[in-house]
C-alpha positions as a LaTeX table, in Angstrom:
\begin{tabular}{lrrr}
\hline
Residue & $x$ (\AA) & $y$ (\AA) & $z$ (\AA) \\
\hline
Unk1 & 137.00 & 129.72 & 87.47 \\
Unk2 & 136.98 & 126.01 & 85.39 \\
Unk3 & 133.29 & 124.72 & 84.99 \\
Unk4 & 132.85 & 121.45 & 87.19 \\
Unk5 & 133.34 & 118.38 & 85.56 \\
Unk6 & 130.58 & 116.13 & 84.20 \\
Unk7 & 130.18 & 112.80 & 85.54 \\
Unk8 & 131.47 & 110.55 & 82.84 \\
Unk9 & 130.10 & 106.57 & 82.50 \\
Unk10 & 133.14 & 105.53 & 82.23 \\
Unk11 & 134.62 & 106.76 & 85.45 \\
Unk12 & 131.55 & 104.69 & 87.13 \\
Unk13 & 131.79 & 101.51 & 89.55 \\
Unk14 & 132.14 & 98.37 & 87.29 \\
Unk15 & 130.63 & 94.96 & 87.67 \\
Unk16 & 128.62 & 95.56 & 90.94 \\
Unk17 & 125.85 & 93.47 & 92.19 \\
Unk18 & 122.48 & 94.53 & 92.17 \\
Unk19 & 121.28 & 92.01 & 94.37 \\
Unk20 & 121.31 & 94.41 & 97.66 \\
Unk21 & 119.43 & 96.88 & 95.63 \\
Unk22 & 116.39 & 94.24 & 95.01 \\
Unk23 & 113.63 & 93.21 & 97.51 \\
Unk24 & 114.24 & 89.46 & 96.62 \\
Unk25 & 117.99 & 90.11 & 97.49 \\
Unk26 & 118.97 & 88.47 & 93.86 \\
Unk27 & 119.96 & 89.20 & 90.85 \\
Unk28 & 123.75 & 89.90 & 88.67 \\
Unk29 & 126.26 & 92.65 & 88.16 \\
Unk30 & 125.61 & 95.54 & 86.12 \\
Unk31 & 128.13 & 97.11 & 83.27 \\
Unk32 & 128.23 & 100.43 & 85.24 \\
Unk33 & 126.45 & 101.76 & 88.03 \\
Unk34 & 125.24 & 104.78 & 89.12 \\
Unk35 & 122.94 & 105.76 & 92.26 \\
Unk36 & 121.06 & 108.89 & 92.28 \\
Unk37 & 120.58 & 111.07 & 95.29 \\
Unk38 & 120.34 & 114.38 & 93.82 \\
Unk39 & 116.60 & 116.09 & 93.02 \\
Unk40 & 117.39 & 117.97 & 90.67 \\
Unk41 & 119.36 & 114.96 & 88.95 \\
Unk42 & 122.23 & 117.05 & 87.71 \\
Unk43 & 124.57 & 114.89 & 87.96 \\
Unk44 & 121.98 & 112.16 & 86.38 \\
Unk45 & 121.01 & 113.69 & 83.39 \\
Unk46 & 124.64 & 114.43 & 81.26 \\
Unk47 & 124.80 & 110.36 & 82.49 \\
Unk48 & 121.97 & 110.12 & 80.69 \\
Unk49 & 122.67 & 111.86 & 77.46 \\
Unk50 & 125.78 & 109.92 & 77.05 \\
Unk51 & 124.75 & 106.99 & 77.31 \\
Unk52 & 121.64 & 107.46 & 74.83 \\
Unk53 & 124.31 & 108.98 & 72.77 \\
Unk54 & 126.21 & 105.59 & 72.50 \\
Unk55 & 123.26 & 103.77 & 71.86 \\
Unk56 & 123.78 & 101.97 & 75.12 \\
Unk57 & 120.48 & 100.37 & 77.66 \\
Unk58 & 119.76 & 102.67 & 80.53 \\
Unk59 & 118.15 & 100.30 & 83.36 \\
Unk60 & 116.42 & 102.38 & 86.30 \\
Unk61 & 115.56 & 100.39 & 89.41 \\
Unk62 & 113.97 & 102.57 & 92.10 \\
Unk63 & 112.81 & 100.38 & 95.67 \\
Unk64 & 114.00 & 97.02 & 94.29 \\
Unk65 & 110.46 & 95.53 & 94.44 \\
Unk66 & 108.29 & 93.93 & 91.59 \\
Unk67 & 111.96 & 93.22 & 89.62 \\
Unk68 & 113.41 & 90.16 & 88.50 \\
Unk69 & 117.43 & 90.85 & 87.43 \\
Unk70 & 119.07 & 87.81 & 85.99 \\
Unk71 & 122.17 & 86.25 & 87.43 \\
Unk72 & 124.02 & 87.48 & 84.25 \\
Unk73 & 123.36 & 90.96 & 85.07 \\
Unk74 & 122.31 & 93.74 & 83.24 \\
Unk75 & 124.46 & 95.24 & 80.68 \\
Unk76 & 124.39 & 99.34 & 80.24 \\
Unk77 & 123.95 & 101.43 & 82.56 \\
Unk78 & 122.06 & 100.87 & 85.63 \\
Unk79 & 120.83 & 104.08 & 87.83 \\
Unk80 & 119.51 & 103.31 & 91.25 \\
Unk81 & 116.90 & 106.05 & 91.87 \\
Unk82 & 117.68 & 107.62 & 95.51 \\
Unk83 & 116.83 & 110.88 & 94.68 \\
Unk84 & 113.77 & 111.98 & 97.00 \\
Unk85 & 112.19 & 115.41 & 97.82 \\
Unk86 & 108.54 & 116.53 & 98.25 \\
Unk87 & 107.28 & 120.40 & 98.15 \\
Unk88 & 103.86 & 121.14 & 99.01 \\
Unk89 & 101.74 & 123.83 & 97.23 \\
Unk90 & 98.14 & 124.59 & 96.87 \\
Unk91 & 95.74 & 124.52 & 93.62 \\
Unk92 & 91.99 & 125.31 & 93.86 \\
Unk93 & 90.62 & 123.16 & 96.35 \\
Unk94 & 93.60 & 120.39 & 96.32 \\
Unk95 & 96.91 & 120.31 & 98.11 \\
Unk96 & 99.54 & 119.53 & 95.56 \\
Unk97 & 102.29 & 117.17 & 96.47 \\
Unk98 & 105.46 & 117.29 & 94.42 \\
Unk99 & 107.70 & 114.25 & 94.72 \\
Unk100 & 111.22 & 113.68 & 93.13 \\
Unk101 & 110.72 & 109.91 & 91.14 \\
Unk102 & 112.98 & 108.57 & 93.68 \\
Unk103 & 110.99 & 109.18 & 96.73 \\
Unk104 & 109.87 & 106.02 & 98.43 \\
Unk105 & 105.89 & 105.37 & 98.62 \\
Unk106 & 105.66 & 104.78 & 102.14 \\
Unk107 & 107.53 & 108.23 & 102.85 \\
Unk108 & 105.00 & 110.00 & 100.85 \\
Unk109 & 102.49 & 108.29 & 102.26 \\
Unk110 & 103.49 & 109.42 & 105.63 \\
Unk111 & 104.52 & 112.49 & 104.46 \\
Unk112 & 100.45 & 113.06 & 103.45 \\
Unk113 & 99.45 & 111.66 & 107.03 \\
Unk114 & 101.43 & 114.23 & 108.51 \\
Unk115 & 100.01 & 117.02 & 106.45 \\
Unk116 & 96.41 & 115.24 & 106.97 \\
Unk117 & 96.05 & 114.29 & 103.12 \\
Unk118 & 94.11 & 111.92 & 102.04 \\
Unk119 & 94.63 & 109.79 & 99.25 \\
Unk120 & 98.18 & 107.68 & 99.50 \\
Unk121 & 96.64 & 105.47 & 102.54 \\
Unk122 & 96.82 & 102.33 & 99.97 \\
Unk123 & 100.73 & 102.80 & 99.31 \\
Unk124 & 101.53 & 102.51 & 103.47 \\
Unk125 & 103.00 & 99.17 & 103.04 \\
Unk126 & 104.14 & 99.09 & 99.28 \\
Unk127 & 108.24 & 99.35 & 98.75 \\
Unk128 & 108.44 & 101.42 & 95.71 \\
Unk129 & 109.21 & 104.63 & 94.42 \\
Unk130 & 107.40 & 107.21 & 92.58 \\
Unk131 & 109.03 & 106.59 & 89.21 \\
Unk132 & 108.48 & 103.18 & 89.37 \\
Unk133 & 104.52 & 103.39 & 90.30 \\
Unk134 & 104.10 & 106.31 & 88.24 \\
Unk135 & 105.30 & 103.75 & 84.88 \\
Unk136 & 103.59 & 100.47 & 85.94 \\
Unk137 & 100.28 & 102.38 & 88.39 \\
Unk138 & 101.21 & 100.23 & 90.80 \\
Unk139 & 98.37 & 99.93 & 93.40 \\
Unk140 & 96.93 & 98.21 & 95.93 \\
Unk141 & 93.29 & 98.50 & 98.09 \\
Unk142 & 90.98 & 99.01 & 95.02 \\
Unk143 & 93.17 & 102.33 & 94.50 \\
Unk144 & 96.19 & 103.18 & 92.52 \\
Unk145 & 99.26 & 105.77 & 91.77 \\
Unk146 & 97.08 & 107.36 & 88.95 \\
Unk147 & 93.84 & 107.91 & 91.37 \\
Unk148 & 95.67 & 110.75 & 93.02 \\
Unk149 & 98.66 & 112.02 & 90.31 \\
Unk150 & 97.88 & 114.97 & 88.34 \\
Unk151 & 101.01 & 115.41 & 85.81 \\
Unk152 & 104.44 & 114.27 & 85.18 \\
Unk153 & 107.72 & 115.24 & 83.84 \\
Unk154 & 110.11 & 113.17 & 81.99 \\
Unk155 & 113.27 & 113.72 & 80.57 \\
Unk156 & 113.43 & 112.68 & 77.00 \\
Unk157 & 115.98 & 111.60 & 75.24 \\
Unk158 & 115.48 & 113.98 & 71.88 \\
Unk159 & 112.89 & 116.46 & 73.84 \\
Unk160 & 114.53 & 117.49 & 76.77 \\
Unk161 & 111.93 & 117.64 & 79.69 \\
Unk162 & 108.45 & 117.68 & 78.89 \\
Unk163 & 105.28 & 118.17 & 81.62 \\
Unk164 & 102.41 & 115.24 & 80.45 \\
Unk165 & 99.01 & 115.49 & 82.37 \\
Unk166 & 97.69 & 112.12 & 83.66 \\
Unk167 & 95.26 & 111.87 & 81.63 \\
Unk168 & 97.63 & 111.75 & 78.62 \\
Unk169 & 99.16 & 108.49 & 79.76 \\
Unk170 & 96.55 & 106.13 & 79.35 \\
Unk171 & 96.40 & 104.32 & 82.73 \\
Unk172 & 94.97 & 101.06 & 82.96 \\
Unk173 & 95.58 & 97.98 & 85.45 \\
Unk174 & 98.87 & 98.12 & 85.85 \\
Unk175 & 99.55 & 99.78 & 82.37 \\
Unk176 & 99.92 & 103.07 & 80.96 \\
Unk177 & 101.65 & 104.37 & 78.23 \\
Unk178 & 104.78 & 105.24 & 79.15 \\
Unk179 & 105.02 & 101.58 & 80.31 \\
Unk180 & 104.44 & 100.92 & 77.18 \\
Unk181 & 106.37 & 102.97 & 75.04 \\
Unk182 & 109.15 & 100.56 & 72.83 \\
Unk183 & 111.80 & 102.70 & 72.82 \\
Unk184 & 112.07 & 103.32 & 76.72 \\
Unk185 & 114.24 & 106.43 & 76.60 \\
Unk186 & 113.14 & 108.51 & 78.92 \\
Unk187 & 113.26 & 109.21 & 82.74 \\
Unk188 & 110.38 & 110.40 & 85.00 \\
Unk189 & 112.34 & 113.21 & 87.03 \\
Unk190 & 109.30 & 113.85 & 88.97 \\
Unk191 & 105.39 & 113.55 & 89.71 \\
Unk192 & 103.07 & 115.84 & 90.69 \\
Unk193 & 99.79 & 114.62 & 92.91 \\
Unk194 & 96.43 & 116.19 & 93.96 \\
Unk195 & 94.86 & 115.50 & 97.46 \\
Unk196 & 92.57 & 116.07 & 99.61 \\
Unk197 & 92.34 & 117.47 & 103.72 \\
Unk198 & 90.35 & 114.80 & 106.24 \\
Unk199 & 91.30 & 113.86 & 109.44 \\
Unk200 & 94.33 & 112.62 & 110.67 \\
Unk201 & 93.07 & 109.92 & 113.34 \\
Unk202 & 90.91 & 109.01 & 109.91 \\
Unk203 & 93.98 & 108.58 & 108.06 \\
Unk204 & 95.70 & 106.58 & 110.46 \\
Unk205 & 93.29 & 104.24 & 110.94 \\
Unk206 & 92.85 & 103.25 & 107.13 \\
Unk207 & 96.71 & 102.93 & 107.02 \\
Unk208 & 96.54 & 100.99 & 110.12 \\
Unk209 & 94.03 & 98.54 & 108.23 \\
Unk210 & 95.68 & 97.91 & 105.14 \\
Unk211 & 99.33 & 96.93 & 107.17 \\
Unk212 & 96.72 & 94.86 & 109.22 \\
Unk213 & 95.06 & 93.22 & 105.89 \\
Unk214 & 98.98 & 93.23 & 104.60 \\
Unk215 & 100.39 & 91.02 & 107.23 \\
Unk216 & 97.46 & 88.74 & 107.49 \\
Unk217 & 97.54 & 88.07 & 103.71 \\
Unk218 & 100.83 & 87.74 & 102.32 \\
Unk219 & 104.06 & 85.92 & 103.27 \\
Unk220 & 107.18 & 87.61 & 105.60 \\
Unk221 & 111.04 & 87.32 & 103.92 \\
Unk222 & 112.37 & 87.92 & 100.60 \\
Unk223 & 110.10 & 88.03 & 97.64 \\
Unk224 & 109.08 & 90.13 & 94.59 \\
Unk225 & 105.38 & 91.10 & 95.53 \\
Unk226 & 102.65 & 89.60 & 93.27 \\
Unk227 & 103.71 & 87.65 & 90.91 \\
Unk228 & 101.04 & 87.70 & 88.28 \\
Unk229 & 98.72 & 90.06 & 87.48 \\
Unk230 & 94.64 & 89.35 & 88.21 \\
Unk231 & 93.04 & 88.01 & 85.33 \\
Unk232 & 89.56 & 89.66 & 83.95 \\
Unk233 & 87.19 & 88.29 & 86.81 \\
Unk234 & 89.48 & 86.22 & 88.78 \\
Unk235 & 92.78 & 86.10 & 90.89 \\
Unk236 & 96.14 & 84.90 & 90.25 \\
Unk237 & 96.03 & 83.23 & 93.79 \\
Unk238 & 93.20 & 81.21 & 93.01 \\
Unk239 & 94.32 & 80.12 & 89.96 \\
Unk240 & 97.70 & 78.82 & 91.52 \\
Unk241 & 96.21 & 77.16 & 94.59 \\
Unk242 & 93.33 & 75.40 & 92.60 \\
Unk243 & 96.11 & 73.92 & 90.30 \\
Unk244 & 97.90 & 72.43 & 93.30 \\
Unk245 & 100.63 & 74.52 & 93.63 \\
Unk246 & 100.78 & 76.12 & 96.40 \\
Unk247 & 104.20 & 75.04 & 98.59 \\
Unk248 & 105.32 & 74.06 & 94.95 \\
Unk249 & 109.52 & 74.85 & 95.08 \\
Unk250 & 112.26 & 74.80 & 92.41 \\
Unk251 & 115.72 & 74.91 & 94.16 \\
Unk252 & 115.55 & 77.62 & 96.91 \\
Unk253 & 112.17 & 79.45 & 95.41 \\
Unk254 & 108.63 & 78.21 & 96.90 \\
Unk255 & 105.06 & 78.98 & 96.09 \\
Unk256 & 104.00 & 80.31 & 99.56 \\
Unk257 & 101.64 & 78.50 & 101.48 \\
Unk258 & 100.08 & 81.19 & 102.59 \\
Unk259 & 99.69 & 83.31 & 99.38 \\
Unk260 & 100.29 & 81.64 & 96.20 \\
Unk261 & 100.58 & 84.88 & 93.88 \\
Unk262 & 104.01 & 85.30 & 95.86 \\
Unk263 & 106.68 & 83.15 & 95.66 \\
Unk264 & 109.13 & 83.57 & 98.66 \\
Unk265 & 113.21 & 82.97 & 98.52 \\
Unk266 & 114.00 & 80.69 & 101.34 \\
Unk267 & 117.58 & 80.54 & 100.89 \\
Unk268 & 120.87 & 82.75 & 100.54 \\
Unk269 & 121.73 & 79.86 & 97.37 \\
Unk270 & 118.19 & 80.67 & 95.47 \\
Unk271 & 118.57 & 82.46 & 92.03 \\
Unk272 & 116.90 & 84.08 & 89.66 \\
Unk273 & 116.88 & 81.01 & 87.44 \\
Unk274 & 114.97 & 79.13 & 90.42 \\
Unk275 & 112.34 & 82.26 & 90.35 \\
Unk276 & 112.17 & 82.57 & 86.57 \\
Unk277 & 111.92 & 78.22 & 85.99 \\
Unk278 & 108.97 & 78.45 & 88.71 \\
Unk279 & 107.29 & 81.13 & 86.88 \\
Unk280 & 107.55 & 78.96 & 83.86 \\
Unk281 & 106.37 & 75.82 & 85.57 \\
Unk282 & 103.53 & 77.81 & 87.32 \\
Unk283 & 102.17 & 79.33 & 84.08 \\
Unk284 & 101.70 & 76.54 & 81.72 \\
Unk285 & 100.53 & 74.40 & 84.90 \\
Unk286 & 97.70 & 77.39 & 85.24 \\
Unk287 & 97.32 & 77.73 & 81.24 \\
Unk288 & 96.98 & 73.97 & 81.15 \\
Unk289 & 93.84 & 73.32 & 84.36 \\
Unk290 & 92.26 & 76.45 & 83.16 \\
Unk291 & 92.95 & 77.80 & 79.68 \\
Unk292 & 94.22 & 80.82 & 81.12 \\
Unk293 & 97.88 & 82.43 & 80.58 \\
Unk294 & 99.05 & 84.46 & 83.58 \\
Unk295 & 100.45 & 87.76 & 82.71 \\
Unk296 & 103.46 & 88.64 & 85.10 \\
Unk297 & 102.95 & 92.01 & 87.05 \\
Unk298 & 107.03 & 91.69 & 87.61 \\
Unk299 & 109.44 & 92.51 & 85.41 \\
Unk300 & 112.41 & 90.66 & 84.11 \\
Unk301 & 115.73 & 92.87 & 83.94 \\
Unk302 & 118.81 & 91.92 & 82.86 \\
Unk303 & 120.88 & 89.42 & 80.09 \\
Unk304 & 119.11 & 85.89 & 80.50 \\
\hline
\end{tabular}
């Protein structure tokens, strides 16, 4: 019997836009593109290795949210992380949760409500994946992804896969280490997370609160999430509004009225060069009332 064939890059969709793949519904084509729905990533991971092997970018895009992709598109290879299990286990006095990077943050979340774990009630309304919060600790609630995680393993370009305990990575607001790492070459394949048993009513009710604080707070329709991150002692928001920005536009992109750390799309002709010349504009107008330069909490993908 002939061994199955590996998935070759070159075989792969060509020139496909990303824009239904992103929460802000923009962004370019990619070079090739590739969407994982396999666990165990074996299809994923000879993709991978060729593609590191001809020095090529590997783009990974998980829920769509927090990202700004260029009109020009990205070049490389761009994997759209689909892939989504979860296996429960038990260690000591925690319940271990193992996710696939690709599993979705309100799913877990649920997932933990259902098996009355506490812990993931922050993440009820946040569209990401694990990957994706497990590189940036995205959070939300005074809580975050690395609050609850426990270890990870990534697939390394020269290494293979490697297990790294959490408290290996550094986390920080919105930072850790593998966020940080130049080279990028790697892929989280999955995470592992320890929680705690309480009450399910208990549960619900702090989920129930956050969507409630969620809808009262921040805008409806297309946008990237929080724009900026807070500043040491202060809040993006604040900053924006008390420079007179808020309902600011550029083409089809607006500061929004009723939060001004997001900036909503309001029409099916906006861009990513509307987005990206507001976050320019908003910036130095911040940097120039208030001495302060705005770190984005997005990130920028693609050729601009």
């Amino acid at each position: 019997m002939s061994e199955p064939r590996l998935p070759l890059i070159d075989d792969l969709p060509r020139m496909q836009s990303l824009a239904r793949f992103t929460a802000a519904r923009l962004g370019g084509p990619a070079d090739y593109l590739f969407i994982a729905k396999d666990p165990a990533y074996s299809d994923l991971i000879p993709l991978l290795r060729q593609a590191w092997k001809r020095r090529m970018p590997v783009t990974v895009i998980g829920g769509g949210a927090n990202i700004l992709i260029a009109d020009a598109g990205i070049r490389g290879l761009t994997i759209i992380n689909r892939a989504t299990r979860l296996e429960r286990s038990a260690v000591g006095d925690d319940v271990v949760i193992t996710a696939s990077s690709g599993t979705n943050l309100i799913r877990l979340t649920r997932y933990c409500h259902e098996n009355a774990l506490t812990g993931m009630e922050w993440a009820i309304a946040v569209p990401g994946t694990v990957g994706g919060a497990v590189v940036n600790n995205a959070g939300a609630h005074s809580s975050d992804i690395a609050a609850s995680l426990r270890r990870v393993s990534v697939y390394e370009e020269d290494d293979g896969e490697r297990w790294f305990a959490a408290d290996r990575l550094q986390y920080a607001y919105r930072h850790s280490w593998l966020k940080a790492r130049g080279n990028r070459r790697f892929f989280i394949l999955r995470a592992e997370f320890g929680f705690r048993s309480d009450a399910r009513a208990a549960i619900q009710q702090r989920m129930d609160d956050n969507n409630d604080y969620r809808r009262r707070t921040q805008p409806p329709g297309a946008s990237l999430g929080s724009i900026f991150k807070n500043p040491p002692g202060d809040y993006a928001g604040r900053l924006i509004e008390a420079a007179g920005l808020k309902g600011k536009t550029v083409g089809a992109v607006q500061v929004s009225p009723v939060h001004a750390n997001f900036f909503v799309n309001r029409d099916s002709d906006a861009s990513a060069g509307d987005y990206l010349a507001l976050i320019n504009l908003v910036r130095e107008r911040v940097r120039e009332r208030f001495s302060i330069v705005l770190e984005l909490e997005i990130q920028t993908l693609g050729e601009w």
